[in-house]
N, C-alpha and C positions, 0 to 999 in steps of 0.2 A: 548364725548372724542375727544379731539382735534388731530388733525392726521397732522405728518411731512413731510411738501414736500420737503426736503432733499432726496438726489439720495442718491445712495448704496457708500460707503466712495471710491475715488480713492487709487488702491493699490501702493504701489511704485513700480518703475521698477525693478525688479529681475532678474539676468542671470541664467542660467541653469536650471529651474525650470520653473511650470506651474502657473496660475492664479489661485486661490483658487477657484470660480466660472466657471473656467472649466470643460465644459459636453462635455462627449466620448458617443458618438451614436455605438452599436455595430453592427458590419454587419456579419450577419451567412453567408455571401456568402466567405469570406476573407479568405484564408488558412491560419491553425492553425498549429503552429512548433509539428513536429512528431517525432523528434532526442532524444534520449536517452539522461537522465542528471545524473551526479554524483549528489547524497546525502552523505557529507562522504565518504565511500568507495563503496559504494553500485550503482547499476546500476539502474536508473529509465527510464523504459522505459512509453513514453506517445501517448497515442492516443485519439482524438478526438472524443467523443462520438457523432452522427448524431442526428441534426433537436436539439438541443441543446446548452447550454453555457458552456456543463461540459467536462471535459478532465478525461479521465482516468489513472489512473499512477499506471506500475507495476512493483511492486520487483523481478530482474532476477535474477536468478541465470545461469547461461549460456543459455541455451535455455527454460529452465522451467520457470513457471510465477509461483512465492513463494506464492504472497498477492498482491492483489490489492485497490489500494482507488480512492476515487471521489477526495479530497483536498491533496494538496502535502503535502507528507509526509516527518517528521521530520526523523532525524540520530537516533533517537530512535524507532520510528516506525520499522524502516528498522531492525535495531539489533532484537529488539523484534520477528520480523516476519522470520527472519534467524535464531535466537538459537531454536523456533519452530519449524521450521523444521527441524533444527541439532536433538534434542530429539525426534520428531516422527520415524523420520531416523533409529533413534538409538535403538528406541524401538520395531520398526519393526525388526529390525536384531537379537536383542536379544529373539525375539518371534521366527523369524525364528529357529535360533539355536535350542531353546527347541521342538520345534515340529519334527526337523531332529535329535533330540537323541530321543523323545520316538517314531518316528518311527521304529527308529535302534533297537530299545529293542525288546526281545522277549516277551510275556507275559507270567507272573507266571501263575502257574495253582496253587490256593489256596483251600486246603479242607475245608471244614467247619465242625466248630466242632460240635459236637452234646450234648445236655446237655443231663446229666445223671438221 
């Protein structure tokens, strides 16, 4: 098989933009942005997982951590991960409710009938 000594094709010169054949060496020693970002309406806060390449990112709801993911998450994620909790919310309260009426109840005293 005959092999081409032809070099790798020159790129044009490009402004703004990188080389197609550019490599990023990463350096775990380099700080990783820690600042909370909008998705949508939603608050992601991020932090950097140690001795690793992954970032963690969590759905806030003021102070509380909703859901959390490894990959940044979509405006859908986030909703999804909020009407969740809206429903668990909701269904906890409604649970409440019923357990604070039949404590308020008194209980029947029921006789049993007897067959004849």
């Amino acid at each position: 098989m005959k092999r081409s000594n032809q070099l790798a094709p020159i790129e044009p010169p490009r402004r703004d933009t990188i080389g197609l054949r550019t490599s990023f060496h990463y350096d775990p020693m380099a700080p990783r942005p820690t600042t909370p970002i909008m998705v949508g309406k939603y608050v992601v806060a991020r932090r950097p997982l140690l001795d690793s390449i992954y970032t963690l990112y969590m759905l806030m709801d003021g102070g509380d951590v909703v859901a959390s993911w490894i990959s940044h998450p979509s405006e859908g994620d986030c909703a999804t991960a909020m009407s969740r909790r809206r429903n668990a919310a909701a269904a906890k309260r409604a649970a409440d409710e019923v357990i604070a009426n039949a404590q308020g109840r008194k209980a029947k005293v029921r006789r049993a009938k007897v067959a004849a």
